[in-house]
N, C-alpha and C positions, 0 to 999 in steps of 0.2 A: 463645148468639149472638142479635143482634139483627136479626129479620128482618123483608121487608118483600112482600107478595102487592099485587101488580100488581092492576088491576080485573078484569080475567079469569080470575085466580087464585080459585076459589073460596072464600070464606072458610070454610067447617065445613072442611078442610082442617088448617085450622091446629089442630084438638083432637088432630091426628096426631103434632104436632108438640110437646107438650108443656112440653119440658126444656126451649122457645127461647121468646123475646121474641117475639111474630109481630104483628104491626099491620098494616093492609091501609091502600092508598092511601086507599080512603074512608072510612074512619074520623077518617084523619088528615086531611080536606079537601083529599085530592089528587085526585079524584077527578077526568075531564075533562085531568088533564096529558098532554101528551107523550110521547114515552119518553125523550126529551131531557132535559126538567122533571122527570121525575121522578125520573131517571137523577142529576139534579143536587141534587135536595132531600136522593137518598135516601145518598149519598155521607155528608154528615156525620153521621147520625145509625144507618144501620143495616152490617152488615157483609156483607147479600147482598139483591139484588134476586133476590124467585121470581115466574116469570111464565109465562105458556103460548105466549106471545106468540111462535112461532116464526122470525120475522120479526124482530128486535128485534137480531140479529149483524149484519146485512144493511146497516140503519139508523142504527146508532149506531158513535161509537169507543165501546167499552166500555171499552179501555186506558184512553185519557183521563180519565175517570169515578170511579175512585179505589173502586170498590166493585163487589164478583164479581155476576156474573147467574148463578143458574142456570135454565137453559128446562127447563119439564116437556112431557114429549111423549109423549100417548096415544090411543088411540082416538078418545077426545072428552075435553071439559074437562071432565067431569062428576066430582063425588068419588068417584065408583066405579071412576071409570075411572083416576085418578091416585092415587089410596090404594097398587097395587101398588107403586108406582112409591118411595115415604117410604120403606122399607128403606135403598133405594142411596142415596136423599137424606140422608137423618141418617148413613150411612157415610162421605158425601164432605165432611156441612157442615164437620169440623173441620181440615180439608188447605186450604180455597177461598182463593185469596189476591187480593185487590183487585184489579180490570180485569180478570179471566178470566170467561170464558163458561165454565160445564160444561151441556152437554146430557142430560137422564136420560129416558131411554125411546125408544121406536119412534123412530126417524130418517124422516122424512117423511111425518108422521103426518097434514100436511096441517089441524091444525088450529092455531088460535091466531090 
């Protein structure tokens, strides 16, 4: 899969992730978007937005958007603190289907 880590998404992250395509917003010079803008960049080119950004269902139609979010929710952003977390992730990445939200970790973790 092609995916894509939000700016608050840590990137050493992605060496979790190996088997997938992973490009972070600011690599790609998205850095500074929206979650709108980048909800819209990220639509034709990747198959899931990953973000921590727990706030980002609230804000957006995701429906809309033609590409799955998944929120990572833990403790803190830190990769130590989300690293548990990639088991359930690389479980769920190959089910996700366009305009869904999937939540993975602590439910009101209050960060992001």
């Amino acid at each position: 899969m092609k995916l894509l880590f939000d700016e608050g998404t840590p990137w050493p992250l992605r060496h979790y992730l190996a088997k997938h395509e992973v490009w972070t917003a600011r690599y790609r010079g998205w850095d500074g978007k929206s979650n709108g803008e980048l909800l819209a960049l990220a639509r034709d080119e990747f198959d899931a937005l990953i973000t921590v950004d727990q706030h980002i269902p609230h804000q957006q139609n995701i429906s809309e958007e033609d590409v799955a979010v998944v929120i990572l929710a833990a403790r803190t952003n830190r990769v130590e603190d989300l690293a548990p977390l990639v088991p359930e992730l690389l479980d769920r990445l190959p089910f996700l289907k366009r305009g869904e939200v999937v939540r993975i970790g602590v439910e009101g973790s209050g960060y992001g």
